[in-house]
C-alpha positions as CSV (number, residue, x, y, z in Angstrom):
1,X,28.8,22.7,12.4
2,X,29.6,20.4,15.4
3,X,29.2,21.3,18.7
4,X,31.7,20.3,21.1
5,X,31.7,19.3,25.1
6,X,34.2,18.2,26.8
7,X,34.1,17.1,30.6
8,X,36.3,16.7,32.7
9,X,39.6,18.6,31.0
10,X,39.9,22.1,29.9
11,X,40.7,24.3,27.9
12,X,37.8,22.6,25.7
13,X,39.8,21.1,22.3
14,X,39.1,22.6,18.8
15,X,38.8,19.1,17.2
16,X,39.1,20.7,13.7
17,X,42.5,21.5,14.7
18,X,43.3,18.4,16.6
19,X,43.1,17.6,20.5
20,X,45.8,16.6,22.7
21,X,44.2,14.3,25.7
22,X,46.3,14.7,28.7
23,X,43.8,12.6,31.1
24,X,40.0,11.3,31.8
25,X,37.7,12.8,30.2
26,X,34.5,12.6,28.1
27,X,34.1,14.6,24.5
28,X,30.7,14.7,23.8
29,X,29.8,15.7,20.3
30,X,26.9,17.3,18.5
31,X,27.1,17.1,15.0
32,X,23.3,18.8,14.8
33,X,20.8,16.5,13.4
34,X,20.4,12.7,13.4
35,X,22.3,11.2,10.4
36,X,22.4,7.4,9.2
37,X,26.0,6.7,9.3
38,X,29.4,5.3,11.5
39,X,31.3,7.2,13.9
40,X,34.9,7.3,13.7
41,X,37.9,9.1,15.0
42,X,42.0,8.9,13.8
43,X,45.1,9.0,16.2
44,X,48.8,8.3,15.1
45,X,49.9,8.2,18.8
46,X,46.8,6.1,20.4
47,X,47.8,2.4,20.0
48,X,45.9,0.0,21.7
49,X,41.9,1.4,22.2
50,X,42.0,-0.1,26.0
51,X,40.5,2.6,28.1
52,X,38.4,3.9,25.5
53,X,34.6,3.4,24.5
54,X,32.4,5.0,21.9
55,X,28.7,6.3,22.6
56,X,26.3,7.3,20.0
57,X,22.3,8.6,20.2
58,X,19.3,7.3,18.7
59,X,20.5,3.9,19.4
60,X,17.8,1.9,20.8
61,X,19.8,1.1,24.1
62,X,20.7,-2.2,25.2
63,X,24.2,-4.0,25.2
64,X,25.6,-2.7,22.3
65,X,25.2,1.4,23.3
66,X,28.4,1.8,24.3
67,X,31.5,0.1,22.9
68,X,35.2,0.3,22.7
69,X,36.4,1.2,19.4
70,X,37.6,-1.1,16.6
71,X,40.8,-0.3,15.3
72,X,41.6,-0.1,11.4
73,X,45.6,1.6,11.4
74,X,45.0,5.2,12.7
75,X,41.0,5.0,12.2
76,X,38.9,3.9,15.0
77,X,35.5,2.6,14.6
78,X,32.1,2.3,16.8
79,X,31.0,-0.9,14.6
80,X,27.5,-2.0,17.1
81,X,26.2,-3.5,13.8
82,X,27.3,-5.5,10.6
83,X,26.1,-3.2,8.7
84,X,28.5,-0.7,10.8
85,X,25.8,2.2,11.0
86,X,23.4,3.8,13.0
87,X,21.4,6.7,13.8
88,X,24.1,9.2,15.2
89,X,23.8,12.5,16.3
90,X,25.7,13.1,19.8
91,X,28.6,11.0,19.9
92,X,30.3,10.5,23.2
93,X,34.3,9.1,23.8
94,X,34.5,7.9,27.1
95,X,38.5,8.1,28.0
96,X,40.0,6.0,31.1
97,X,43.0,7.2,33.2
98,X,46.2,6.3,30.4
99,X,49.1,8.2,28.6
100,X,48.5,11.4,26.4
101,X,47.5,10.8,23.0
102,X,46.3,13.0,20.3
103,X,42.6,13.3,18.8
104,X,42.8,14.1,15.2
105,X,39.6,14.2,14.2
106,X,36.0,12.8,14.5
107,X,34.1,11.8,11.5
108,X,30.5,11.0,11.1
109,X,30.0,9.1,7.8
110,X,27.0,9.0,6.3
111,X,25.1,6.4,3.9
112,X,21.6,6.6,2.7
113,X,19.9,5.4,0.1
114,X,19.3,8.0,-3.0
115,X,15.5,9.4,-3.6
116,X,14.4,12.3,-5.0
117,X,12.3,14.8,-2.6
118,X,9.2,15.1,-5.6
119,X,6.4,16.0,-3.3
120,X,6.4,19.6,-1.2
121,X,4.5,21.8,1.2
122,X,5.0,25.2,1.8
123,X,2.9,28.1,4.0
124,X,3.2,31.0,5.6
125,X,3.9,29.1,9.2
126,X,7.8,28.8,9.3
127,X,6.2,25.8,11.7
128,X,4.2,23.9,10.0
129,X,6.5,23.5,7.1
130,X,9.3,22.4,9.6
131,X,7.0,19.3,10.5
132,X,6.2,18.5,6.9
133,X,10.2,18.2,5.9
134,X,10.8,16.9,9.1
135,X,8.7,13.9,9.0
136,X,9.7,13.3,5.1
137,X,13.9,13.0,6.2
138,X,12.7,11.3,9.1
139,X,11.5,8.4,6.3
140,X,13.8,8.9,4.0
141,X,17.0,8.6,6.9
142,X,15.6,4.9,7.2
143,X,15.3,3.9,3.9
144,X,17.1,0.4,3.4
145,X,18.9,-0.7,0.4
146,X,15.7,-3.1,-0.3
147,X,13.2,-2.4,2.0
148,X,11.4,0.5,4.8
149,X,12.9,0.0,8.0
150,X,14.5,2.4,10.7
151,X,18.4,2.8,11.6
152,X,18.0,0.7,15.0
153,X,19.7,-2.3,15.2
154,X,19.6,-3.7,18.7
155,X,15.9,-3.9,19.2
156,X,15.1,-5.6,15.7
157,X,13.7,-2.5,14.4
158,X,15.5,-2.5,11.2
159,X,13.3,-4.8,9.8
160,X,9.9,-3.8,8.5
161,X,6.9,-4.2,10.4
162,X,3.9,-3.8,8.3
163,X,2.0,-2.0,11.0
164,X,5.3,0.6,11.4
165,X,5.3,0.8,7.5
166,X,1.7,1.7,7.0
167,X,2.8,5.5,8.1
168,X,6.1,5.1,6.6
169,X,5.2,3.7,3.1
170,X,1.7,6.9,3.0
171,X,5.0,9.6,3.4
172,X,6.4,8.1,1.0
173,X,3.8,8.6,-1.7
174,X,3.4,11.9,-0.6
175,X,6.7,12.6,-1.0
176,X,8.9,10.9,-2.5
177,X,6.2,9.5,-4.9
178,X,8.2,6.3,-5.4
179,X,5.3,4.0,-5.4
180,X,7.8,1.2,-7.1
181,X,9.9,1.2,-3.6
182,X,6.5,1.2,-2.0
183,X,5.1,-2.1,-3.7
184,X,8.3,-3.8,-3.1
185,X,7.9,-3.2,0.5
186,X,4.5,-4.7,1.0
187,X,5.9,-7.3,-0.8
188,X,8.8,-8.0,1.3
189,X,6.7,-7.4,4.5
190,X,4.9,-10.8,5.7
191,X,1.2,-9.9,5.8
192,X,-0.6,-12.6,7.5
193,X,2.5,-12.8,10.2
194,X,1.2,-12.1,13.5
195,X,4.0,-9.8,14.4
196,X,4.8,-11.4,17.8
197,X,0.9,-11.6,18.3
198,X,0.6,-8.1,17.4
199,X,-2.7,-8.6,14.9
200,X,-3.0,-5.2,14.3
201,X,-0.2,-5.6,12.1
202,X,-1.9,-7.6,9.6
203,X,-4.6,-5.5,9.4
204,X,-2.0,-2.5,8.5
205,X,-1.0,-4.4,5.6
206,X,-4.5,-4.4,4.1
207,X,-4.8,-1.0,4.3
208,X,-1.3,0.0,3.2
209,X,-2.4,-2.2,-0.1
210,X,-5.9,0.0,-0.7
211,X,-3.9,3.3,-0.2
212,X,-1.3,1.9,-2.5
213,X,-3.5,1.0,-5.0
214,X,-5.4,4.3,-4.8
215,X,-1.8,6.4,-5.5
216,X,-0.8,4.3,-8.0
217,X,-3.4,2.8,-9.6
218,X,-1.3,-0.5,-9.7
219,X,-4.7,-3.2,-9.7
220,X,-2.3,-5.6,-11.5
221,X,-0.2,-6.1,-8.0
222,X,-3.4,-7.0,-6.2
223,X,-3.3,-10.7,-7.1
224,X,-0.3,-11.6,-6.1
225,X,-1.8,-10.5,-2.5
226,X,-4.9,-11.6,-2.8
227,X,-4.8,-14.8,-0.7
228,X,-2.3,-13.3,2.1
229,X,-5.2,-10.4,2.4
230,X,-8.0,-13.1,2.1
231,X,-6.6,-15.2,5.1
232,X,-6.0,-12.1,7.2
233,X,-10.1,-10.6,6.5
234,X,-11.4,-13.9,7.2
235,X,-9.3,-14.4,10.4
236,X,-10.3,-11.1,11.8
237,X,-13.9,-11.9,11.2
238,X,-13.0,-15.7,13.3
239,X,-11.6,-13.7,16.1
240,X,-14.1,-10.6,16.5
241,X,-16.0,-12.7,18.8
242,X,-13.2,-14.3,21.0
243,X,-10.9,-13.5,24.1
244,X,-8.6,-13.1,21.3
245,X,-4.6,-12.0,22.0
246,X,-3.4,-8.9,21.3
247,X,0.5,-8.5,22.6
248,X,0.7,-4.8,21.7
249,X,-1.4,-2.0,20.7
250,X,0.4,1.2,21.7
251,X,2.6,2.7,24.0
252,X,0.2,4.8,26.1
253,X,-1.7,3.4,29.2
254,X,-4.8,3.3,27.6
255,X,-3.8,1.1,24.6
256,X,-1.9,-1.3,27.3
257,X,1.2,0.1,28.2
258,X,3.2,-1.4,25.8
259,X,3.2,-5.3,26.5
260,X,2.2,-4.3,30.5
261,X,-1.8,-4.6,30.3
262,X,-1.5,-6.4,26.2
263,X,-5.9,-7.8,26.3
264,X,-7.6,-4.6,27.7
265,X,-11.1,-4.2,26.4
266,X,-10.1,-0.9,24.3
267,X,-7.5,-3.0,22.7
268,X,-9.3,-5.7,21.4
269,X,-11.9,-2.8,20.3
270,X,-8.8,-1.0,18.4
271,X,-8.4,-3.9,16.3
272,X,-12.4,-4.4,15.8
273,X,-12.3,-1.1,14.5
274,X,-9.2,-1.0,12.2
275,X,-11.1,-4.7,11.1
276,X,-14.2,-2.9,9.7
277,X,-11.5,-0.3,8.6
278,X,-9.8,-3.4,6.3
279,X,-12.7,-5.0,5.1
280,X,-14.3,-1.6,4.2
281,X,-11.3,-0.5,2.3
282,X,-10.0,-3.9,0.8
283,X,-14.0,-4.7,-0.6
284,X,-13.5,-1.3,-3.0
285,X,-9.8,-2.5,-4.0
286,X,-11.5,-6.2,-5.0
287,X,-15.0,-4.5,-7.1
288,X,-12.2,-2.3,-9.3
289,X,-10.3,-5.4,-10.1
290,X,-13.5,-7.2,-10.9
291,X,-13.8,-9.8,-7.7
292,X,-17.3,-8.5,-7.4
293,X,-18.4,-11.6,-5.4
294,X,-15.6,-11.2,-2.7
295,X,-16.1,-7.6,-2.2
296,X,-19.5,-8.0,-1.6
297,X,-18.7,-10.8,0.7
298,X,-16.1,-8.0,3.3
299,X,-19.1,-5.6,2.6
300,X,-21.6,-7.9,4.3
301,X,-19.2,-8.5,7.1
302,X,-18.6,-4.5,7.8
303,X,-21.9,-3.9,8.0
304,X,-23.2,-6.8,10.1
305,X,-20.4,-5.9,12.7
306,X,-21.2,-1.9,12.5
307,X,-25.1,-3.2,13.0
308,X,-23.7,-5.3,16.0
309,X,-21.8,-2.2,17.3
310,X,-24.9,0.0,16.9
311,X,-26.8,-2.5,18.9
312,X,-25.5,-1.2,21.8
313,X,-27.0,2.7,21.9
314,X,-23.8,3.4,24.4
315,X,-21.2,2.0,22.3
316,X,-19.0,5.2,21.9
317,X,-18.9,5.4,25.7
318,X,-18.1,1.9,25.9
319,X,-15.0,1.2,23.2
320,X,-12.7,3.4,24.9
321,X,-11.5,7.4,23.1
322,X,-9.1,5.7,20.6
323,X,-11.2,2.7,19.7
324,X,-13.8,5.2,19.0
325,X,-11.6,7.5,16.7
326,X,-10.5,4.6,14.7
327,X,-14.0,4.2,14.2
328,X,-14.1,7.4,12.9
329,X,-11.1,6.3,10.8
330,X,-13.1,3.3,9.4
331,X,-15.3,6.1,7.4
332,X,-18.8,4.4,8.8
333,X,-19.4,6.9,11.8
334,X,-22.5,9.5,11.4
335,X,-22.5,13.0,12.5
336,X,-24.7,12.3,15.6
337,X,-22.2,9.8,16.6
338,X,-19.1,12.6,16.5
339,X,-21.3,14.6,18.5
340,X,-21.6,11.2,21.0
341,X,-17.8,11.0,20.7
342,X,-17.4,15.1,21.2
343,X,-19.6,14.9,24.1
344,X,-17.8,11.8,25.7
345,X,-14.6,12.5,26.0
346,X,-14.5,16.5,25.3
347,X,-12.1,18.3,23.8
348,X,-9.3,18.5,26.4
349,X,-5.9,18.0,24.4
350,X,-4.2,15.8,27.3
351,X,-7.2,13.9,26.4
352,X,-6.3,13.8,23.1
353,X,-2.4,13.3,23.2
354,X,-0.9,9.5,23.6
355,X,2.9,9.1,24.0
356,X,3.3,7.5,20.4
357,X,2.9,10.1,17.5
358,X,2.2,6.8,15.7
359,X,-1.3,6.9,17.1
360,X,-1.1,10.4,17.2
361,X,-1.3,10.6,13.2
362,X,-4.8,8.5,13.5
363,X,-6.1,11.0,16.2
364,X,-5.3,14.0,14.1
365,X,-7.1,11.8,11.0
366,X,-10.0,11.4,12.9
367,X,-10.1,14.8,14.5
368,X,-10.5,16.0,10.7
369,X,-13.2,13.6,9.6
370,X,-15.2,15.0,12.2
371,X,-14.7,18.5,11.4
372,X,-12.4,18.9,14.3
373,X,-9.5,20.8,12.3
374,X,-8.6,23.4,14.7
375,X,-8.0,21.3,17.5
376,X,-6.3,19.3,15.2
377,X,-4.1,21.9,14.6
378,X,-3.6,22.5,17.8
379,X,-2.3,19.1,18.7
380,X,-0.2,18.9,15.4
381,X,1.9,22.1,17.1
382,X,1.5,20.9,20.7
383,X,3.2,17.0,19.6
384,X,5.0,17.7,16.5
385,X,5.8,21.4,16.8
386,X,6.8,20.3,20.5
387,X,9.1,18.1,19.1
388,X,10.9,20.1,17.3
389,X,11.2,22.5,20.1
390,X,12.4,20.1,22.4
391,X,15.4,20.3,19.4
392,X,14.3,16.7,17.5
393,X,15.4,17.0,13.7
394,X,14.1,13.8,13.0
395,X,10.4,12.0,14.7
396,X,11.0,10.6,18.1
397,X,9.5,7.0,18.9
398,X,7.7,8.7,22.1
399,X,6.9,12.0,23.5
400,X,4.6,14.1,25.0
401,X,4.4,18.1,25.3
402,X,5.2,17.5,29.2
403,X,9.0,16.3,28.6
404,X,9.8,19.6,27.0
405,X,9.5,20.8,30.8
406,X,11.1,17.8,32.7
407,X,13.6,16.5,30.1
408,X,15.0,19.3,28.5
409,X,17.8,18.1,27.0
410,X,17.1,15.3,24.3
411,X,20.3,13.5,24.5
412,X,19.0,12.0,27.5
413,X,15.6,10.7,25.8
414,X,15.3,6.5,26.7
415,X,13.9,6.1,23.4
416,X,14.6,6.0,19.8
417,X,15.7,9.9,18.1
418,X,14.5,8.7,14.8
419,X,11.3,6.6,13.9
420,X,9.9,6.6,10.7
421,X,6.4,5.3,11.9
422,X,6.0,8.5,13.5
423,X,6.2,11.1,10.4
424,X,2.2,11.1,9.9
425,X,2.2,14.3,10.4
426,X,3.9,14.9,7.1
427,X,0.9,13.5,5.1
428,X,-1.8,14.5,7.4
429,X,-1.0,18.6,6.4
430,X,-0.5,17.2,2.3
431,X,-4.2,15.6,2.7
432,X,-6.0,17.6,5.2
433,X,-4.4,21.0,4.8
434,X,-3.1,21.5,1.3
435,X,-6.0,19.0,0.4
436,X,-4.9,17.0,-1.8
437,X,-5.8,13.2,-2.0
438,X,-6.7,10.7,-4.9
439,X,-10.2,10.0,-5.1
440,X,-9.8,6.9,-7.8
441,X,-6.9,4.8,-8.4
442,X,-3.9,6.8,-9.7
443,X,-5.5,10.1,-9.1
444,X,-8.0,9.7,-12.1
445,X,-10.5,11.9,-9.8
446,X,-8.5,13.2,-7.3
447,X,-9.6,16.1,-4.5
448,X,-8.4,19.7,-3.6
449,X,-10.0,21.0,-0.9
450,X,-7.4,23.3,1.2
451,X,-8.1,24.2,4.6
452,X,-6.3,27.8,5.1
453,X,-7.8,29.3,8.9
454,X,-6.5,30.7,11.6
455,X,-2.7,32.2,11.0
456,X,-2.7,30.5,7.7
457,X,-3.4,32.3,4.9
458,X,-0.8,31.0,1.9
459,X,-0.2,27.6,1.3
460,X,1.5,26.0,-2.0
461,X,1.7,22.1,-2.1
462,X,2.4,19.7,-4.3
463,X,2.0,15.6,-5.1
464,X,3.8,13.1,-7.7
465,X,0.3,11.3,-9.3
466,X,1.1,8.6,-12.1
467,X,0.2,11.2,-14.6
468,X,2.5,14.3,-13.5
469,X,2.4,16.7,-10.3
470,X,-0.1,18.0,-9.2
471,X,0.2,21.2,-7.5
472,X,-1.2,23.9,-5.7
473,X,-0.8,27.8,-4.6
474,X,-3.4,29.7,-2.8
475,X,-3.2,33.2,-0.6
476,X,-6.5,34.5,0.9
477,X,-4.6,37.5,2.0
478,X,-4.0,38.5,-1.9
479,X,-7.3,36.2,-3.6
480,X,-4.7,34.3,-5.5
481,X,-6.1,30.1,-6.0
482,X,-3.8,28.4,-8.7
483,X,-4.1,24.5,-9.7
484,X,-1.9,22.7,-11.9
485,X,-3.5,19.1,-12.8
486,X,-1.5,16.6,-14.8
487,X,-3.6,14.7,-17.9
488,X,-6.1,12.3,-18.0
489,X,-7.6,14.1,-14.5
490,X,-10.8,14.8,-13.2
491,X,-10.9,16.7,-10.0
492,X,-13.1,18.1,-7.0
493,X,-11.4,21.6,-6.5
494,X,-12.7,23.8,-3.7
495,X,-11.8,27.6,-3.5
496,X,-11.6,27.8,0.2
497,X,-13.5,30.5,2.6
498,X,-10.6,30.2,5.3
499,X,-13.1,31.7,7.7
500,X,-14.4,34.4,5.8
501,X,-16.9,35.4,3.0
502,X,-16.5,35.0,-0.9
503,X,-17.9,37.7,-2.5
504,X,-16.8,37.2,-5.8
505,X,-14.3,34.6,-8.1
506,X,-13.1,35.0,-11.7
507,X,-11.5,32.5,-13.4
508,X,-9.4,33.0,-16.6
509,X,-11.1,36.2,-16.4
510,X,-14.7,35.2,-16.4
511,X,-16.8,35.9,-13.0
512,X,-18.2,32.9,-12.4
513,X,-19.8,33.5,-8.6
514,X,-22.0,34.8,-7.9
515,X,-23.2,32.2,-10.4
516,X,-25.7,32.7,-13.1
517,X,-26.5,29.0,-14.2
518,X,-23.5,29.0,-16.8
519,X,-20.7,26.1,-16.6
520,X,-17.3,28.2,-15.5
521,X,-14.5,27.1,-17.6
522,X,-12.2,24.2,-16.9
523,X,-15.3,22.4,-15.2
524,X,-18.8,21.3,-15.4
525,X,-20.5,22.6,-11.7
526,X,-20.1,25.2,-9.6
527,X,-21.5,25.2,-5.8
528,X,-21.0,26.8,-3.0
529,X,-21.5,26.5,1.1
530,X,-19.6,27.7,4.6
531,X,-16.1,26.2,3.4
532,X,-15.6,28.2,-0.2
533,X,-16.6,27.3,-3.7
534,X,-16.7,23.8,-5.0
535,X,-15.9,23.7,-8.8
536,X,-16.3,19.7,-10.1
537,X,-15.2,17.5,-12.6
538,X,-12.5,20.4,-13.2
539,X,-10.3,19.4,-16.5
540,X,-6.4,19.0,-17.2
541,X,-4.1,21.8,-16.7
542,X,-4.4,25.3,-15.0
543,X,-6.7,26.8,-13.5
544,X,-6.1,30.3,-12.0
545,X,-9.1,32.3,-10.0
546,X,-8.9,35.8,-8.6
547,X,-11.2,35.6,-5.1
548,X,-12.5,38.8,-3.2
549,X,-12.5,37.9,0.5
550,X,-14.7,39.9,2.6
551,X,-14.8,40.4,6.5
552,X,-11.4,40.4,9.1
553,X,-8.5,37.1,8.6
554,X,-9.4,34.5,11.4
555,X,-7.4,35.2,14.5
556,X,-4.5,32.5,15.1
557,X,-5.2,29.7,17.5
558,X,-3.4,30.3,20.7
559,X,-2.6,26.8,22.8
560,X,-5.8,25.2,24.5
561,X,-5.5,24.5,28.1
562,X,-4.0,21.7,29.4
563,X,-5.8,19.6,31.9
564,X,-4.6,16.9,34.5
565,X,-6.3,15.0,36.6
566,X,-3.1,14.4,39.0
567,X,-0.7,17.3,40.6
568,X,2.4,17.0,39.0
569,X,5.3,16.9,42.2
570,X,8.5,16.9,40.4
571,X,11.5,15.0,39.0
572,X,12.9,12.7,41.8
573,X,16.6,12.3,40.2
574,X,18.4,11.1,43.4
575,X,19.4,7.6,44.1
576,X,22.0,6.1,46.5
577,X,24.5,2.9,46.3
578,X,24.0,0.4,43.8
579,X,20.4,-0.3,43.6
580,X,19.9,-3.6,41.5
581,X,23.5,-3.5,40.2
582,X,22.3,-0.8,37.9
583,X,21.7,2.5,39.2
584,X,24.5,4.5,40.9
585,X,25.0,7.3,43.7
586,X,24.6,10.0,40.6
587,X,21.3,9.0,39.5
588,X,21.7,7.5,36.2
589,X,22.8,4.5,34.5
């Protein structure tokens, strides 16, 4: 349904039916949830569009925001692009002082490319699963004919940015499993292109080509890469040592600003850490496609710079919070550091929240590598969830909880409605909370380790491997724990405590805990400690245990306290005259 506004005349029209338009006025539309696609609206009486300009949402601003209509016969067109579409949810018609005419309808027309939604999550939070599908349309709304982009135009954000597609291209293996369209997107994205001296980027492009070799199994595709990814290594290695130039890093103050404060210590630490990240990661994608001798060689180099950074006994305190998470992230940090990084910086969520859900999806990543899940959680519903209550139906560029309260309404947002780059969430609750990850290329091992807790007790999820789906169901309320593994599969399956006691499992019938030294069926070990039952090397096919629980369900989270540093004094929204040409006696521009 499409919600209509109309300011400045009344009776309000019913546009189904036809409007007449006696005078000045401006319709504003709300056809409900961002959609790639045109706006357009048909009069027989209208003539000549002077007097008339079209406004559309999720349009990165700029010159071409607002525009008069281009007119086809009786069809009139919003065309900001050649490609003619946008990201369009409210529509506004701005109407000048001229003779009656009458509005026959308004039409948003949608185009997107076709993909099949393979991949799923579903739980007992009505929340949670609203994230997961709303990061995955998020994605799949930006999908170009050839390539991952977004449904900006102005800004140049159409094109893909390898950094941008890192997040983008990992939701799409989770769901859409369409690592094909995947490959041909790190193809098409320039990898040793600085990005407009963003060398982050780069990096990004390594690491999108080790998780995509780890979903698909695809080693074949690695050559064609291999001297892009070599260049890009060795350069990082160059420039760990130098006042090197980093134009962007991230949104929030701490990462820069944007382009504001672009060489701040913690940014040129960001990118030491995603480079230990790369070489890490890119030296185990080289040893499976036999370049033993280069792996070896980005092994060396990790470990001499994590020697380096251990050097300095203070160096959690020193990097900076996100520099020191995307350490985390790099998989090298040891327990006693987390506690450092705990103890450092707390556990205060303002703390933990930056303005870009883009780095938001590598805090919640980090958060669970140190065993940090329920705040995790927490800032998954306070960023994602707030989104959503703020009335997004696709992933803003930027937000924070705060906007809820001082920008209520999201039509008047200064920043993009839809970005793909910020749908981490969507894999973060597929691999951290349903569990489910590839442990070898192609999911040969793969791992299932769900993470039901507090308010959660059912979860069923699902992934697209190479082999078949893989899939999931689990209730702790009812002792239900159900796999489905496709062929030519070995996997790591943990029954999961969710915060209580196992007392006892049966599988196909068979009690096999409390062990008694015998090999359950379907796998060759059993073991157990605080977060369930760990069954490995589990086989092909079903597997369906009955649990006994023991002891009360985990009480659900309730929102942490919020902590600033700074008393908040209000929204100043009043301005006078003309101030710079730009801003006007109303307050806006």
């Amino acid at each position: 349904p499409v919600r209509v506004t109309l300011l400045g005349q009344e009776p309000c029209p019913d546009l189904a039916a036809g409007a007449m338009i006696n005078g000045p006025c401006v319709i504003l539309l709300d056809f409900g949830v961002v959609s790639p696609g045109w706006v357009q609206f048909t009069s027989a009486d209208l003539g000549d569009p002077t007097g008339i300009e079209v406004g559309i949402s999720a349009h990165a601003g700029g010159p071409v925001k607002r525009l008069a209509p281009v007119r086809h016969g009786e069809i009139y067109r919003l065309e900001p692009n050649p490609e003619l579409y946008e990201g369009v949810r409210f529509v506004w018609i701005h109407v000048a002082a001229r003779a009656p005419w009458r509005l026959s309808e308004v039409r948003l027309i949608c185009q997107a490319k076709p993909v099949n939604y393979v991949g799923s999550f579903a739980c007992n939070d009505a929340l949670l699963e609203r994230i997961w599908y709303t990061g995955a349309y998020t994605v799949r709304a930006c999908y170009q004919h050839a390539y991952m982009g977004t449904i900006l135009d102005d800004r140049g954000d159409r094109n893909t940015f390898s950094g941008d597609a890192h997040v983008a291209q990992a939701v799409s293996l989770t769901v859409f499993g369409n690592p094909d369209f995947v490959r041909q997107n790190i193809a098409f994205t320039p990898g040793p292109d600085d990005h407009n001296g963003i060398l982050s980027y780069s990096l990004f492009w390594i690491l999108s080509i080790a998780a995509y070799v780890e979903h698909s199994g695809d080693h074949a595709s690695v050559a064609g890469w291999l001297s892009s990814a070599e260049f890009i290594l060795n350069r990082a290695n160059d420039l760990y040592d130098t006042e090197f130039h980093q134009s962007w890093s991230g949104w929030d103050q701490r990462l820069g600003g944007g382009f504001e404060f672009p060489d701040s210590p913690q940014t040129r630490d960001c990118f030491k850490m995603l480079a230990i990240r790369a070489w890490r990661e890119f030296a185990k994608v080289l040893e499976r496609t036999g370049q033993v001798e280069l792996s070896e060689r980005f092994r060396d180099i990790a470990a001499r710079r994590i020697a380096e950074l251990r050097g300095d006994p203070t160096w959690v305190a020193r990097v900076g919070l996100f520099a020191a998470l995307q350490a985390v992230n790099a998989g090298f940090t040891t327990q006693d550091e987390h506690a450092a990084i705990s103890a450092t910086y707390g556990a205060d969520p303002v703390d933990y929240t930056f303005i870009s859900p883009f780095h938001q999806y590598f805090v919640l990543r980090a958060l669970a590598r140190m065993g940090r899940h329920d705040e995790a959680m927490r800032l998954l519903r306070d960023c994602w969830g707030g989104m959503l209550a703020h009335g997004a139906t696709t992933c803003y560029e930027l937000y924070r909880p705060e906007l809820n309260a001082v920008m209520p309404h999201r039509s008047l947002l200064d920043c993009s409605l839809t970005h793909p780059w910020s749908a981490g969430a969507t894999t973060w609750l597929s691999e951290e909370i349903a569990g489910i990850r590839p442990l070898a290329p192609g999911f040969a091992r793969y791992a299932v380790t769900p993470r039901p807790g507090p308010g959660l007790e059912r979860i069923a999820a699902s992934v697209r491997t190479p082999q078949g789906d893989l899939a999931l169901r689990l209730d702790t309320t009812s002792g239900l724990f159900e796999l489905n593994a496709p062929p030519n599969t070995l996997g790591q399956v943990t029954i999961p405590s969710g915060g209580r006691r196992i007392v006892e499992v049966t599988i196909d019938g068979v009690r096999v805990w409390p062990s008694d030294g015998r090999v359950p069926p379907g796998c060759a070990a059993i073991r157990d400690d605080a977060d369930g039952i760990h069954l490995d090397c589990v086989r092909p096919g079903w597997l369906r245990a009955t649990v006994i629980y023991a002891g009360p369900l985990p009480v659900p989270l309730v929102p942490a306290a919020r902590t600033y540093r700074a008393q908040y004094l209000g929204q100043d929204c009043r301005t006078g005259g003309s101030w710079g040409g730009r801003y006007g006696a109303l307050g806006h521009q």
